[in-house]
BADOTOR-550381 format. One line per 2 residues: number of its first residue (from 1); their letters; for each residue z, y, x of N, C-alpha, C. Coordinates in nm, 4 decimals, always signed. Atoms other than C-alpha are relative to their C-alpha. Layout:
N
NUM = a = Z,Y,X,Z,Y,X,Z,Y,X | ...
END
This chain:
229
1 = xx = +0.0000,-0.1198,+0.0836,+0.0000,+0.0000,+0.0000,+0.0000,+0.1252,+0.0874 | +0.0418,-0.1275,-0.1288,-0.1133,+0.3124,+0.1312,+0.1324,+0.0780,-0.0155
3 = xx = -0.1328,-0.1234,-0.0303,+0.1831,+0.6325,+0.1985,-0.0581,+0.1264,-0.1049 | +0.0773,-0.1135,+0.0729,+0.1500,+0.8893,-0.0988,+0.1194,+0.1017,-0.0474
5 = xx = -0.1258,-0.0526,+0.0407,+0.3570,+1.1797,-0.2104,+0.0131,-0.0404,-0.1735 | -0.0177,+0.0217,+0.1401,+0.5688,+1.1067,-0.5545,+0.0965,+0.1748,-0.0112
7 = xx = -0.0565,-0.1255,+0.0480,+0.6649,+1.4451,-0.7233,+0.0798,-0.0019,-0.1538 | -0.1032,-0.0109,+0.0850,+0.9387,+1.4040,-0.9877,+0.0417,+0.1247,-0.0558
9 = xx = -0.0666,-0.0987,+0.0270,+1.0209,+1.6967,-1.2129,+0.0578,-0.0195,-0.1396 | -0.1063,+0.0462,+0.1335,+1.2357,+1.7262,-1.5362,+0.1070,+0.0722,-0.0405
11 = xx = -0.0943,-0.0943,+0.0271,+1.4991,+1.9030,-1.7106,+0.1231,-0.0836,+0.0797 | -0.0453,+0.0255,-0.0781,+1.8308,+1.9075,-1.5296,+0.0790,-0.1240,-0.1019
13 = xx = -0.0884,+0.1082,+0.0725,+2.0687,+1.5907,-1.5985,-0.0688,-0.1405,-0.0220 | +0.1403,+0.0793,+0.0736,+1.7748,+1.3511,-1.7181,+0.0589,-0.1203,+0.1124
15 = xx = +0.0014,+0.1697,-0.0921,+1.8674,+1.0999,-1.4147,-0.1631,+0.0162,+0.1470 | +0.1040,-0.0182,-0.0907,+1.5909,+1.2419,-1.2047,+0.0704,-0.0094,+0.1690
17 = xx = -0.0761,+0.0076,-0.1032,+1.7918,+1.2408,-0.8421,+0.0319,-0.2123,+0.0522 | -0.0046,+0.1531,-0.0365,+1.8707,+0.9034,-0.8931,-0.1033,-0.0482,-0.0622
19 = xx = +0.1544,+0.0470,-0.0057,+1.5480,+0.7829,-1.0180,-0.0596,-0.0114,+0.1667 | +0.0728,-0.0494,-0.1221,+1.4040,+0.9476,-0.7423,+0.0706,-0.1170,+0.1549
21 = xx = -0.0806,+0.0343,-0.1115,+1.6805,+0.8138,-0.4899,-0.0410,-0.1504,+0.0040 | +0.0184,+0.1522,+0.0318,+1.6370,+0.4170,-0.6153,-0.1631,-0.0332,+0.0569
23 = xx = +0.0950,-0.0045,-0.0591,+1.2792,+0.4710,-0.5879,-0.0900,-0.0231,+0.1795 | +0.0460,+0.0013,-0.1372,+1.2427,+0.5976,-0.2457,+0.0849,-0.1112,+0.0712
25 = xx = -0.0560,+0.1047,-0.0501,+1.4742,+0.3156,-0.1036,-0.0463,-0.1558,-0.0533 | +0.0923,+0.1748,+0.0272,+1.2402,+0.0361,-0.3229,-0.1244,+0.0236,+0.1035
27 = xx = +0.1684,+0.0106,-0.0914,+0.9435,+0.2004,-0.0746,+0.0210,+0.0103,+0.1225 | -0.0189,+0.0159,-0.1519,+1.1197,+0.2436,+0.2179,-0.0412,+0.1412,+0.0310
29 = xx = +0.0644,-0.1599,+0.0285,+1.0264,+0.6440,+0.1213,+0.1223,+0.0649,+0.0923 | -0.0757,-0.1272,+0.0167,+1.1927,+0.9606,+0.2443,+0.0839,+0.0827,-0.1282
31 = xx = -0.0273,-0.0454,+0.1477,+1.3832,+1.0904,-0.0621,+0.0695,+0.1381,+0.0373 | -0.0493,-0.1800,+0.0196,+1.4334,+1.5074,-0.1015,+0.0450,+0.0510,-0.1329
33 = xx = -0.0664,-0.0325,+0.1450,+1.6811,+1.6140,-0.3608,-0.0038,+0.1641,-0.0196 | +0.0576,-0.2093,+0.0051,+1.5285,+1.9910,-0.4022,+0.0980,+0.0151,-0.0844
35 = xx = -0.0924,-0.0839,+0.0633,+1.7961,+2.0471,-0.6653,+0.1051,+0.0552,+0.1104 | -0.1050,-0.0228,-0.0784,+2.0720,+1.9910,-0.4244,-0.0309,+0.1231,+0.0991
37 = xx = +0.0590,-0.1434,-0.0916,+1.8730,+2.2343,-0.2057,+0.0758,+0.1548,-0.0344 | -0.0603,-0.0924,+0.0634,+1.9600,+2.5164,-0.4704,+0.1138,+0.0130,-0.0218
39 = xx = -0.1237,-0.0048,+0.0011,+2.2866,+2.4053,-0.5085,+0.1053,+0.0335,+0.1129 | -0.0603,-0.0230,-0.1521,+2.3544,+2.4293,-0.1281,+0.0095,+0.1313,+0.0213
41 = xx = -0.0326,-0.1523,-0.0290,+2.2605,+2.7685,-0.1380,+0.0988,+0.0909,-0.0761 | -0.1291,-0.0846,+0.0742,+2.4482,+2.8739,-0.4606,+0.1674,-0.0597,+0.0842
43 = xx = -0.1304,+0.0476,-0.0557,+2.7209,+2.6848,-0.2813,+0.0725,+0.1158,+0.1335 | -0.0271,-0.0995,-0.0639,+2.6962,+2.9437,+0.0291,-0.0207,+0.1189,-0.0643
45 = xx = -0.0102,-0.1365,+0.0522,+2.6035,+3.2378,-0.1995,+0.1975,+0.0022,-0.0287 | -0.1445,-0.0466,+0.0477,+2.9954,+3.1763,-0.3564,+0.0788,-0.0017,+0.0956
47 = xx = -0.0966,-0.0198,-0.1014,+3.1665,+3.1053,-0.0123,+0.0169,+0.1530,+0.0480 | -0.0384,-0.0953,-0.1382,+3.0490,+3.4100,+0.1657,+0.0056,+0.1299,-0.1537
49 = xx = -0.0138,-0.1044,+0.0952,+3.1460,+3.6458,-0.2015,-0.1973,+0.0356,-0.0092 | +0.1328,-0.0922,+0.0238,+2.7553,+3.7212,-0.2896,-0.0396,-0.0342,-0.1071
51 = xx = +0.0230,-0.0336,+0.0878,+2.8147,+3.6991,-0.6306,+0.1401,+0.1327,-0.0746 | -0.0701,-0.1269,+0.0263,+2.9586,+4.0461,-0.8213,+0.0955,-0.0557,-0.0880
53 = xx = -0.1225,+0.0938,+0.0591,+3.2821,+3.9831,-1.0432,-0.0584,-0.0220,-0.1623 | +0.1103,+0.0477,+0.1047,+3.0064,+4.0014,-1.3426,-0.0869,-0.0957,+0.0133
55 = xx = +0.1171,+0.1290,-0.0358,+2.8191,+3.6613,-1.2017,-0.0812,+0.0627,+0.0571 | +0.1276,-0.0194,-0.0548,+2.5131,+3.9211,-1.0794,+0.0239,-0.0669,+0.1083
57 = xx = -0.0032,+0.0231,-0.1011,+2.4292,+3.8437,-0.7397,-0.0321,+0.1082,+0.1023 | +0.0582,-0.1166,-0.1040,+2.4007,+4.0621,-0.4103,-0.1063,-0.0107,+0.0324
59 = xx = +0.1832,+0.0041,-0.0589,+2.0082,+3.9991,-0.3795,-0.0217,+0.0409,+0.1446 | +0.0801,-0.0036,-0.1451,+1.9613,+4.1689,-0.1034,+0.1037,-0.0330,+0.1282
61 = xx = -0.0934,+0.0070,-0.0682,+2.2979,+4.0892,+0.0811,-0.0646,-0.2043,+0.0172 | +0.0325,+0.1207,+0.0330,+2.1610,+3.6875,-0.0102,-0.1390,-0.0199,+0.0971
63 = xx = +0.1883,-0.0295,-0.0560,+1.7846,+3.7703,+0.1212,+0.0478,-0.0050,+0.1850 | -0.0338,-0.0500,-0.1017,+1.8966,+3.8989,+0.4375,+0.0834,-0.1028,+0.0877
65 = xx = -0.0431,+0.1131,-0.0289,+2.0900,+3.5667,+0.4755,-0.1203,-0.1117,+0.0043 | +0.1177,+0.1512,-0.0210,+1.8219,+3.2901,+0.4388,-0.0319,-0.0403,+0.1194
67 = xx = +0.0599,+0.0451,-0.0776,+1.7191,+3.3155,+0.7445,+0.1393,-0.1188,+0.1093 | -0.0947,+0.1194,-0.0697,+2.0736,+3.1170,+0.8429,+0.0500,-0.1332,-0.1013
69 = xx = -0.0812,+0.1148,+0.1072,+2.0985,+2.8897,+0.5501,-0.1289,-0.1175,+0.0343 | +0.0906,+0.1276,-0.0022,+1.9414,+2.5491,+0.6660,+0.0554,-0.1928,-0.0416
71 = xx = -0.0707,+0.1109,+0.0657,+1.9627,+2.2044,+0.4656,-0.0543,-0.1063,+0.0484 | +0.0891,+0.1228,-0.0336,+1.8820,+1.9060,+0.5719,+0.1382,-0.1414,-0.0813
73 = xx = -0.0376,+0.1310,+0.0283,+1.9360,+1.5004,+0.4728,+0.0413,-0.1074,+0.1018 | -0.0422,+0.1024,-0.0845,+2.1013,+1.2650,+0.6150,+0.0704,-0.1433,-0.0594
75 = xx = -0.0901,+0.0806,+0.0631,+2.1831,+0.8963,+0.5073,+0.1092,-0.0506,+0.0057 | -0.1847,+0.1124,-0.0263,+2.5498,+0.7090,+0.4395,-0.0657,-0.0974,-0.0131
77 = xx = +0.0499,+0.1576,-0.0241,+2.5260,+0.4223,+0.5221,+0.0744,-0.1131,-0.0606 | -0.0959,+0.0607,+0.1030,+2.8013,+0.3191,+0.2693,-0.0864,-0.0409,-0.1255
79 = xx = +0.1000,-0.0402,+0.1446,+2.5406,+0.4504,-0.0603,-0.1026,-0.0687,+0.0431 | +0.1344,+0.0603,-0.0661,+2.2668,+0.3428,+0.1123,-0.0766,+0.1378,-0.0447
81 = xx = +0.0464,-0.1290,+0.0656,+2.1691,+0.7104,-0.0314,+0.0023,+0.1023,+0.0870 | -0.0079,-0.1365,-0.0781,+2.1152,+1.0751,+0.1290,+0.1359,+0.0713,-0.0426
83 = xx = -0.1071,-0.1442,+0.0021,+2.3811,+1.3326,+0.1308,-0.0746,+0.1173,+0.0416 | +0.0593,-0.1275,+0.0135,+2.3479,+1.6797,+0.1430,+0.0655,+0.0789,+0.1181
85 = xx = -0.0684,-0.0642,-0.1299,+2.4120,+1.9188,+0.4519,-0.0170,+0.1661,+0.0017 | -0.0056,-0.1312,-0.0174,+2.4870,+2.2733,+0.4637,-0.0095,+0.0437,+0.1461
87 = xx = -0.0201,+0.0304,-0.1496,+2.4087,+2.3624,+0.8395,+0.1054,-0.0744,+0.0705 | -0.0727,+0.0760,-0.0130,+2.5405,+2.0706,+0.9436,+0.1280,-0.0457,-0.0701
89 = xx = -0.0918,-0.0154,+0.0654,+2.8095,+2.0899,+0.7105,-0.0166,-0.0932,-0.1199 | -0.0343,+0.0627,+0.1116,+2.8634,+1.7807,+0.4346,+0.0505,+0.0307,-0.0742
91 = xx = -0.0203,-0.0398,+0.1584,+2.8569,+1.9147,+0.0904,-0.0286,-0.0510,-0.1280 | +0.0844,+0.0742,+0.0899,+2.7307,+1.6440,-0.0972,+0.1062,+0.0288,-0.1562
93 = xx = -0.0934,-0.0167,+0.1261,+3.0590,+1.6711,-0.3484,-0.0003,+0.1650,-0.0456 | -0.0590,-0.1918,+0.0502,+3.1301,+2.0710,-0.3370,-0.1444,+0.0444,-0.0720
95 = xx = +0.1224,-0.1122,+0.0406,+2.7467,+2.1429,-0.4349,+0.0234,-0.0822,-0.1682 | -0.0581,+0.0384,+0.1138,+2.8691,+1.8748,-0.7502,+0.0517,+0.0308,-0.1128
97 = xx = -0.0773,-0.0355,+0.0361,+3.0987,+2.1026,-0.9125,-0.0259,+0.1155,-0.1435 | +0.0268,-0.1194,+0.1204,+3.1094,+2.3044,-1.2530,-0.0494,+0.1231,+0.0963
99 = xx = +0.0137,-0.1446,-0.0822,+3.0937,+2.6292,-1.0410,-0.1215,+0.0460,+0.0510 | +0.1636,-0.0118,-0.0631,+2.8237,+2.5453,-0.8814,-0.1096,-0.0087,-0.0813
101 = xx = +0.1027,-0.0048,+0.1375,+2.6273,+2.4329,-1.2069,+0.0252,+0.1095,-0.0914 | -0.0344,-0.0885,+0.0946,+2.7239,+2.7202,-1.3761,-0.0655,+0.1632,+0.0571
103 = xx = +0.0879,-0.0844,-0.1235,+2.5791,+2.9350,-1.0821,-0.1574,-0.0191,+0.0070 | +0.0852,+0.0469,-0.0658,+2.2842,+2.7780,-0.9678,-0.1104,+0.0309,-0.0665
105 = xx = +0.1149,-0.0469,+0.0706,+2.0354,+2.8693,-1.2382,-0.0966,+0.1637,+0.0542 | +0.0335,-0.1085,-0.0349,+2.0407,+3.2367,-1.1685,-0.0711,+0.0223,+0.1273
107 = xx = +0.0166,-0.0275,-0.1612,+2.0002,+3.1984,-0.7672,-0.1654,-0.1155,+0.0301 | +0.0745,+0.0364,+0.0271,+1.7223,+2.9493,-0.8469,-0.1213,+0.0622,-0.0731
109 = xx = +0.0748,-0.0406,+0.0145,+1.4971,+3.1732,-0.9909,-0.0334,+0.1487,+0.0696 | +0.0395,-0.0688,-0.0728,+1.4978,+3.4076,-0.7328,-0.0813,+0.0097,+0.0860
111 = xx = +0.1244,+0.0043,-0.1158,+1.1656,+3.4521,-0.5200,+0.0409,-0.0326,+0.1315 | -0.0220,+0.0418,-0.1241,+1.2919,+3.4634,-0.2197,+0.0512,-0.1744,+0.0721
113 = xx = -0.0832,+0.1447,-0.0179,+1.5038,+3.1644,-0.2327,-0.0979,-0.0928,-0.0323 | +0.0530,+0.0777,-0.0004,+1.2439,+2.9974,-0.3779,-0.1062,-0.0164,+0.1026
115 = xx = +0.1113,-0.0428,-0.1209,+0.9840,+3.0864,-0.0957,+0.0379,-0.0557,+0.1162 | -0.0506,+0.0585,-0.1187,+1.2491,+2.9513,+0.1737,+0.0385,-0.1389,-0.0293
117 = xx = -0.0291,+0.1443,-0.0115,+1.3027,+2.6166,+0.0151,-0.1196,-0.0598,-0.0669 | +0.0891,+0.1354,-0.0164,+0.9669,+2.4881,-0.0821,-0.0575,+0.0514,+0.1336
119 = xx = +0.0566,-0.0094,-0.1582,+0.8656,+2.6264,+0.2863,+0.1090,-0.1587,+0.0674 | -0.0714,+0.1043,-0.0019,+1.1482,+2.3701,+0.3793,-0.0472,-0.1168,+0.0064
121 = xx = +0.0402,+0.0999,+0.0781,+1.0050,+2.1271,+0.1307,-0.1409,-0.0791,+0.0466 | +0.1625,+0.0237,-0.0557,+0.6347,+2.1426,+0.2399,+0.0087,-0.0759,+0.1372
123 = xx = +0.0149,+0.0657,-0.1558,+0.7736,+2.0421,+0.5988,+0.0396,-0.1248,-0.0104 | -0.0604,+0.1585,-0.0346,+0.9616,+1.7567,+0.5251,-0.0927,-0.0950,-0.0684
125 = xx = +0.0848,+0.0794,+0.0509,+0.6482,+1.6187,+0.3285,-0.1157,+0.0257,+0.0626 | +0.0998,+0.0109,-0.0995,+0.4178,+1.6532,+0.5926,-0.1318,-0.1144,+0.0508
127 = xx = -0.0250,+0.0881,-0.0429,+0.3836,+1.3161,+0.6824,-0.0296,-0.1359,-0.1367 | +0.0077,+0.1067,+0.1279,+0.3525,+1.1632,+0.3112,+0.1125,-0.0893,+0.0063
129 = xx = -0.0813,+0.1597,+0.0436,+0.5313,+0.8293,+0.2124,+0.1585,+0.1006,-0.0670 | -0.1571,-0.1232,+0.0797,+0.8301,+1.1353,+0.0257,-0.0029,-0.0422,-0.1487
131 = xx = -0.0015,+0.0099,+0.1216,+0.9471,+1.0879,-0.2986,+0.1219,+0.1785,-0.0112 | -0.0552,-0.0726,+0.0349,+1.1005,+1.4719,-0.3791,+0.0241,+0.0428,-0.1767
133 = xx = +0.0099,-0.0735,+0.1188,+1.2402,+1.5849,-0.7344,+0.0187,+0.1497,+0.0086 | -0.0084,-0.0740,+0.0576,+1.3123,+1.9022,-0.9327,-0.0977,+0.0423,-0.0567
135 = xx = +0.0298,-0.0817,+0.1301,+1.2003,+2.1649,-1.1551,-0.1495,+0.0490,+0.0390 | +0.1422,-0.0660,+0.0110,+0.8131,+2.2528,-0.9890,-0.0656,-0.1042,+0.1511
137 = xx = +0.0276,+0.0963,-0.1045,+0.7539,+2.0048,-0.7378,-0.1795,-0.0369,+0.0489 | +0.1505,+0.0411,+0.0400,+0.4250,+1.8617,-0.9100,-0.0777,+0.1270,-0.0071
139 = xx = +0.0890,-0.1200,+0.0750,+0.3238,+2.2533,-1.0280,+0.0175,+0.0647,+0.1762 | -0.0202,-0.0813,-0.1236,+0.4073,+2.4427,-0.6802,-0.0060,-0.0739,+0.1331
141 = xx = -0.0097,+0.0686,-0.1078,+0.5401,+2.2193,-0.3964,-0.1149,-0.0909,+0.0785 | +0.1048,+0.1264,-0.0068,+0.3025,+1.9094,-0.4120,-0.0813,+0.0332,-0.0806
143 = xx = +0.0905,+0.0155,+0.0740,+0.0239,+2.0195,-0.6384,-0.1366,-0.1086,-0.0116 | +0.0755,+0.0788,-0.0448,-0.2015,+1.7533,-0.4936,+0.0771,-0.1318,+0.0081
145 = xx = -0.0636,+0.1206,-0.0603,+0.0904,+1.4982,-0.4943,-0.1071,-0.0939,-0.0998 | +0.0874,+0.0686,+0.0564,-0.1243,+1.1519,-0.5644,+0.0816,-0.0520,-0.1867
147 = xx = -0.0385,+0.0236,+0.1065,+0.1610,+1.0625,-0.8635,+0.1206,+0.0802,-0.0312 | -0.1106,-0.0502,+0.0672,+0.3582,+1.2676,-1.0668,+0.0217,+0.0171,-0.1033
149 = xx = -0.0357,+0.0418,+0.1388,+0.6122,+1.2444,-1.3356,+0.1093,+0.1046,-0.0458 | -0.1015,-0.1132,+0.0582,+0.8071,+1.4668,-1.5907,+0.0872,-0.0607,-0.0768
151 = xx = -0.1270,+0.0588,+0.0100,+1.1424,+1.3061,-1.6601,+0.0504,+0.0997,-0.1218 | -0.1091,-0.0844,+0.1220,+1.3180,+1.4639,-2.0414,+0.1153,-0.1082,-0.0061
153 = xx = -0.1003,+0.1036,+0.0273,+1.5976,+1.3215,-2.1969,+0.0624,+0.1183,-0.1422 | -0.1046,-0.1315,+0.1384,+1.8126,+1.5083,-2.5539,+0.0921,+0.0219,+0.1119
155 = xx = -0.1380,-0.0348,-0.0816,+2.0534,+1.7542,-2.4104,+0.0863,-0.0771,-0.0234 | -0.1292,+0.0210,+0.0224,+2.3149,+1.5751,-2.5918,+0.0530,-0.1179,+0.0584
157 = xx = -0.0047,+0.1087,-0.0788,+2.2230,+1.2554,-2.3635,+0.0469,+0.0574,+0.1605 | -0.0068,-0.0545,-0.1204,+2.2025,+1.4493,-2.0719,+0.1737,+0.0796,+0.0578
159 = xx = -0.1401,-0.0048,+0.0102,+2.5563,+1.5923,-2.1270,+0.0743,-0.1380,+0.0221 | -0.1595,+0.1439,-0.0033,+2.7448,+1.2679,-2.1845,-0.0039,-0.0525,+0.1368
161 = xx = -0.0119,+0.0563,-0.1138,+2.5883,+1.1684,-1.8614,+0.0236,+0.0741,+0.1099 | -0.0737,-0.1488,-0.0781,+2.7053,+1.4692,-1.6662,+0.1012,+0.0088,+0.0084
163 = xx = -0.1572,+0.0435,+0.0412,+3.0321,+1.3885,-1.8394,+0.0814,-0.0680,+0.0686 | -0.0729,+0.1308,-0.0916,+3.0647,+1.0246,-1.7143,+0.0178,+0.0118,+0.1625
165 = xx = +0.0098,-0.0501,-0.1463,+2.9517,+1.1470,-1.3778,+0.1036,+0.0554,+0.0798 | -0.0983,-0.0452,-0.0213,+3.2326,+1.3678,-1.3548,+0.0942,-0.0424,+0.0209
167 = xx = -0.0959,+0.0944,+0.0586,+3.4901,+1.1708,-1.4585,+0.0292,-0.1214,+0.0974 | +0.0040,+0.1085,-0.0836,+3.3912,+0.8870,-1.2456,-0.0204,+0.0235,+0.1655
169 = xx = -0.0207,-0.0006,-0.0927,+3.4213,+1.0744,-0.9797,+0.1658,+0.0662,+0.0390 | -0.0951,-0.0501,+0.0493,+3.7682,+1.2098,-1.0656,+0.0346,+0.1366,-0.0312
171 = xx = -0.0172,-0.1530,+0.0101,+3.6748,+1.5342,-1.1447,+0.0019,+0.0783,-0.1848 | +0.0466,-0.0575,+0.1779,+3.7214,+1.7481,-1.5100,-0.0627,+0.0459,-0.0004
173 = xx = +0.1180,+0.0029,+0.0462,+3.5418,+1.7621,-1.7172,-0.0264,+0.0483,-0.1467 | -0.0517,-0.0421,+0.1482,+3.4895,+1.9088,-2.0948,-0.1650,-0.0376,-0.0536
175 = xx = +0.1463,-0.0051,+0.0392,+3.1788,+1.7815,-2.2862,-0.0981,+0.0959,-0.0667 | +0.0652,-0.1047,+0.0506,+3.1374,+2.0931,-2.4720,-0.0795,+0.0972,+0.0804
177 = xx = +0.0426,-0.0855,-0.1154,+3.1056,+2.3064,-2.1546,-0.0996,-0.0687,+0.0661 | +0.1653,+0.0889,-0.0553,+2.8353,+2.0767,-2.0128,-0.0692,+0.0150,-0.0594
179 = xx = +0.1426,-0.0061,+0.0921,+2.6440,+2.0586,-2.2936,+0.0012,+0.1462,-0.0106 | +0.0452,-0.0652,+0.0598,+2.6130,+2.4156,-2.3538,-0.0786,+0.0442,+0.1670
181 = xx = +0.0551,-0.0686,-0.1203,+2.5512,+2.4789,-1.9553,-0.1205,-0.0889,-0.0392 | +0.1788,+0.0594,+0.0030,+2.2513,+2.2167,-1.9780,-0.0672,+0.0333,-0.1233
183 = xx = +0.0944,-0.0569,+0.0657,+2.1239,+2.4008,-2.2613,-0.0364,+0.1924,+0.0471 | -0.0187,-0.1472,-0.0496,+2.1943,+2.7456,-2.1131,-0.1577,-0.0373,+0.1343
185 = xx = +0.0086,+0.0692,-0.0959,+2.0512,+2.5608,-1.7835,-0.1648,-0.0426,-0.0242 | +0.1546,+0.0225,+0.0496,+1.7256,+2.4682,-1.9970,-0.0950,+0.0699,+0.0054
187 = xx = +0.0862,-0.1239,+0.0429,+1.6236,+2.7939,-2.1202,+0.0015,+0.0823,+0.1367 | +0.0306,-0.0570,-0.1549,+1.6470,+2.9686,-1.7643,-0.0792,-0.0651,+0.0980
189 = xx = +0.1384,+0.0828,-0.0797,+1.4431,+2.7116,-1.6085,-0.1443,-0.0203,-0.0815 | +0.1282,-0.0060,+0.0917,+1.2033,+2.7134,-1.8688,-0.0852,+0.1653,-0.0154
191 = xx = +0.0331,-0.1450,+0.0267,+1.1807,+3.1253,-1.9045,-0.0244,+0.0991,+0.1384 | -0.0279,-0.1008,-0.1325,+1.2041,+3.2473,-1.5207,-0.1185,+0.0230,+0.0244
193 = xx = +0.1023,-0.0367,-0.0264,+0.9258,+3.4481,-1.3978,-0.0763,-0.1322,+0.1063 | +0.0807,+0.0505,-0.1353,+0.8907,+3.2838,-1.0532,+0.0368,-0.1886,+0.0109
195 = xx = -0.0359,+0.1347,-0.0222,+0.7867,+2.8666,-1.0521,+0.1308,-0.0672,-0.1550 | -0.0698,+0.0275,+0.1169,+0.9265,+2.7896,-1.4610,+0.0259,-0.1374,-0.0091
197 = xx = -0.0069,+0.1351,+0.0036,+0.9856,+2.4372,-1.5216,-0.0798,-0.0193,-0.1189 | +0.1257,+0.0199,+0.0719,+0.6533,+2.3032,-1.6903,-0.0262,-0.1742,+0.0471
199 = xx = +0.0810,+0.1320,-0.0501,+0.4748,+1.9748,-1.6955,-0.1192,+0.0216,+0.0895 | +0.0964,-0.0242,-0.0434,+0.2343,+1.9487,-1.4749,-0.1536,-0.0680,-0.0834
201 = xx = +0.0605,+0.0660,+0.0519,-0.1082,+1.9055,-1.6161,-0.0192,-0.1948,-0.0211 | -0.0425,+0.1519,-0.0460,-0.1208,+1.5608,-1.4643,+0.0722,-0.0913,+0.0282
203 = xx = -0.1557,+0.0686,+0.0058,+0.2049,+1.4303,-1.4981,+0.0079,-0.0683,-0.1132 | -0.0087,+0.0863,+0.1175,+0.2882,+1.1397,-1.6533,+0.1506,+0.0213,-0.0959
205 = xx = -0.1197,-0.0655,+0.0733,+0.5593,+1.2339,-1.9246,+0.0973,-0.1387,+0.0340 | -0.0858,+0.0855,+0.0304,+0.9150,+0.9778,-1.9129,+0.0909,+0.0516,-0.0618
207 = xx = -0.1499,-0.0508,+0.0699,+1.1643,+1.0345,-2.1697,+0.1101,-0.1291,-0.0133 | -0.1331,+0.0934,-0.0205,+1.4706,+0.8357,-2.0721,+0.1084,-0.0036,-0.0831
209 = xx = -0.1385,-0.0121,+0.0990,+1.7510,+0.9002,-2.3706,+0.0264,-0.1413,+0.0306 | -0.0158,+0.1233,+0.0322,+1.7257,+0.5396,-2.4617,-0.0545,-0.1099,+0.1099
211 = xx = +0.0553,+0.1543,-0.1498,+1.6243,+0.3446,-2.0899,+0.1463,-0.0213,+0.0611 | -0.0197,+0.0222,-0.1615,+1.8088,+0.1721,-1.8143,-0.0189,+0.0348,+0.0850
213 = xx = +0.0563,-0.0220,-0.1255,+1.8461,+0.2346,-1.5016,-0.0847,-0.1192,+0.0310 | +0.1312,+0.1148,-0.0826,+1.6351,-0.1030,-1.4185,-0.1203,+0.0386,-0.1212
215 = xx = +0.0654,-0.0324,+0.0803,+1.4076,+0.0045,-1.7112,-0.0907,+0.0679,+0.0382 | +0.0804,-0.0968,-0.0552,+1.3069,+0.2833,-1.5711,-0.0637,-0.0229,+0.2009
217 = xx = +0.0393,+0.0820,-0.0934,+1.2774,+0.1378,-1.2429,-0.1321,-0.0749,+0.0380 | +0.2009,+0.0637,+0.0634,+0.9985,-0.1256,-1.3803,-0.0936,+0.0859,+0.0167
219 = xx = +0.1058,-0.1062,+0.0891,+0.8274,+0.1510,-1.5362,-0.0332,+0.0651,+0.1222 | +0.0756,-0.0924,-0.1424,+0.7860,+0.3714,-1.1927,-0.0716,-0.0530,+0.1221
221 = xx = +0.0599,+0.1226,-0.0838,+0.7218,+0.0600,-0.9716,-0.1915,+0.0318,-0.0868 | +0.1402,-0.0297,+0.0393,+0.4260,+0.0348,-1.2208,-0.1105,+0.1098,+0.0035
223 = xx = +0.0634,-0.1221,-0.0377,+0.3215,+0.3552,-1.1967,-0.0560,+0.0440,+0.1432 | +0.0388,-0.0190,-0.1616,+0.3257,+0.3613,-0.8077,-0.1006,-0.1065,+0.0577
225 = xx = +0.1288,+0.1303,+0.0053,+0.1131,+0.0545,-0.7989,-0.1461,+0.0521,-0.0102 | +0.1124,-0.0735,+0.0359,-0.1383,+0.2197,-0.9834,-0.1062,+0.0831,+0.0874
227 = xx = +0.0362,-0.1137,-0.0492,-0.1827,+0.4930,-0.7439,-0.0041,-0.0269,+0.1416 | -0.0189,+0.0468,-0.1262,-0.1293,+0.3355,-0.4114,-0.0576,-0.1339,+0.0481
229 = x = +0.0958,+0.1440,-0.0181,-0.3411,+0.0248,-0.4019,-0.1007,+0.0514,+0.1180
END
């Protein structure tokens, strides 16, 4: 089977990360969690204060930073999965956190930020054989990737599993406040000027409410078959 890029995008919660993650470890892939990307940065926007005590953000105090905010992957070898690195710095849990999902929308549709992490993005898929998600992957990042797919799910699925997530990692959790951020969380990724969250013409739609994780599994195997023969 030949080396091709897979471009994963989808509203947030849907199971896209781990899709993606299962995936690239059935191909022996690279796997890039572009959300976590955004989350790394809202994660240093709130350390170093560069949001106002109204949520805005310092834009240009943020801008003027990029050029020291660098993320990279690295696997445990426990998960058999990537973690997430803030210059050098393991943040895979802190970028996790209400705070950070409650953040991360706003700082995500900022140009700049987005300009320094699919530059990022473009490098680490250089090389092909990548499986990267999020919100423009297929429309911006990879527009040429050979297969890509648009992952939904009902908010009210996507909550509970945001919920359990929490929970099971021992952290609180309130299902109301989830569900209204992943609908809050919807409409800002759907409405932002720069890179909206869209299907890509050529994207194959998956709506997961009602799958498995091995379900969905099958189903992408098949799909990568298709395209990689």
């Amino acid at each position: 089977m030949k080396k091709i890029i897979i471009a994963i995008d989808g509203h947030s919660s849907c199971g896209k990360s781990t899709m993606a993650k299962d995936l690239a470890r059935r191909l022996g892939y690279i796997y890039v969690d572009t959300g976590a990307m955004y989350r790394a940065v809202t994660l240093y926007a709130l350390r170093n204060q560069l949001f106002c005590a109204d949520g805005t953000i310092k834009t240009d105090e943020l801008e003027a930073r990029m050029k020291d905010i660098q993320i990279s992957f690295r696997l445990n070898e426990q998960t058999g999965r990537p973690d997430t690195y803030l210059n050098g710095e393991l943040v895979e849990n802190d970028i996790r956190t209400m705070e950070v999902s409650s953040h991360v929308s706003p700082i995500a549709t900022l140009a700049f930020v987005r300009s320094a992490m699919v530059a990022q993005q473009q490098r680490m898929g250089e090389e092909k054989g990548i499986v990267m998600d999020g919100r423009d992957i297929g429309t911006v990042v990879f527009p040429n990737a050979e297969l890509k797919i648009f992952v939904t799910a009902s908010a009210e699925v996507r909550a509970q599993r945001r919920y359990d997530e929490l929970k099971q990692k021992g952290m609180e959790a309130d299902y109301d406040e989830i569900l209204k951020n992943v609908q809050e969380r919807d409409y800002i990724d759907s409405h932002r000027e720069v890179s909206p969250l869209r299907k890509a013409d050529d994207a194959i739609e998956l709506d997961n409410s009602h799958m498995t994780i091995a379900e969905q599994n099958e189903w992408l195997m098949r799909e990568v078959q298709k395209v990689s023969q």
